[in-house]
Each structure stands twice: as C-alpha cells, then as structure tokens.
N, C-alpha and C positions, 0 to 999 in steps of 0.2 A: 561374671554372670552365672547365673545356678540354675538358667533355669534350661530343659535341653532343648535341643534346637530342631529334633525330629519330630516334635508335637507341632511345631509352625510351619513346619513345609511340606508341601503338597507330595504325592508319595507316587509311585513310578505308576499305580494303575490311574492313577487320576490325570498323571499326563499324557497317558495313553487314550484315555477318554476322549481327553481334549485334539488327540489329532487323530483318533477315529473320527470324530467329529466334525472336526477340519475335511478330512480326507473324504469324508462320504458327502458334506459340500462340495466338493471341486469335483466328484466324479457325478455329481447331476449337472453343474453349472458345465462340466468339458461333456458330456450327454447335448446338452442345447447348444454350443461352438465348442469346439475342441482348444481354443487360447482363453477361453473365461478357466478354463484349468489355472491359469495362472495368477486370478485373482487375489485366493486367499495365500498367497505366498507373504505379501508386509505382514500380515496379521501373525502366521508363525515365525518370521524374522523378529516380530518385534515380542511376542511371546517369549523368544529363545537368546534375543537379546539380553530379556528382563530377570529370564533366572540367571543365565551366564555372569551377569552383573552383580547378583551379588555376591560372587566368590571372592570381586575386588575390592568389596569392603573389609577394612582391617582387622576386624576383632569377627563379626560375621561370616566372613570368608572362612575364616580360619578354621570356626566352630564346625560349619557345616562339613569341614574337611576331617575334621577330626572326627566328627560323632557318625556323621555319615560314608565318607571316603568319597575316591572319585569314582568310585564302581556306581552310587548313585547320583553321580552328576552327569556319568557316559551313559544309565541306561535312559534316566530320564531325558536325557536331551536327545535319546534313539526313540524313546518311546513319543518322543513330539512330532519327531517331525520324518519318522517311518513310513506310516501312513499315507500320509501326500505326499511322499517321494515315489513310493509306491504307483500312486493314482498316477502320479504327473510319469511316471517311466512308461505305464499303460499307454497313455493316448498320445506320446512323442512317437512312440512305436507304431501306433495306431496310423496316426494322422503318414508319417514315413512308411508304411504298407498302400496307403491310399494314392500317395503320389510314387507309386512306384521304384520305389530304394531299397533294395535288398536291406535288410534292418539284423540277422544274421552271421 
C-alpha cells in the first residue's frame, strides 16, 4: 500500500474536539441530575472502541504504527476521553460533598 495512512485519520485536535464535545454534553445533562453525567459514557466507549480496533487489523494496524507510533494512539485516545473523565471526576465529587463524605 503506498498510499499514507496519516491523510485518513483523524488527528489528536479533532479527537479532542470530539470529547470537548462529549464533555460539555455531560456537564449540562449532570447540571439537570447529577447521574445523566453518565450518559454519554457508550457513546465514547464505543468511539474508543472503534479507533482501538483498528490497530488489530493486520496490514492497517501495522501501518498506523509505523507511520504514526503509539505516542498517537496514547494521545488520541487521552484526547477522547480526558474531557469527560474530567466532567464525570467533577460531579462524583460534587454529588460525595453533598451527601456528606469527606471526598479529600
């Protein structure tokens, strides 16, 4: 295959994008109940699934490994799913302040 593999995949601001996106969904939906935070969690399970998945294809995997490394397989799957780890650390803390738990 000649052709490279970095012009077809998505590139670390654009996954970034997408779970500022995500994350600033869950922190309106945890804004109106504090558990709708937990919502959009399948949505970036199965985002992080889908790119995870193709490192296990065998001539694909391989490429994206070589042309890209793993330094952009770690950020982008940091830049997925940062964000609403983020949000979702916020209102676990939140919601354990309100019922009284030292959280500390």
């Amino acid at each position: 295959m000649l052709a490279e593999i970095s012009d077809k995949m998505l590139g670390v601001p654009g996954f970034l994008a997408i779970g500022v996106a995500v994350g600033l969904l869950s922190a309106f939906l945890g804004w109106l109940r504090w558990w709708l935070v937990l919502t959009p969690m399948p949505v970036l399970g199965y985002l992080s699934y889908g790119f995870l998945s193709q490192l296990s294809e065998p001539d694909f995997g391989r490429m994206i490994l070589s042309e890209l490394g793993w330094g952009y397989v770690t950020a982008s799957t940091s830049a997925l799913n940062a964000p609403y780890l983020l949000v979702l650390a916020y209102f676990c803390i939140r919601a354990a302040r309100r019922r009284g738990v030292n959280s500390t």
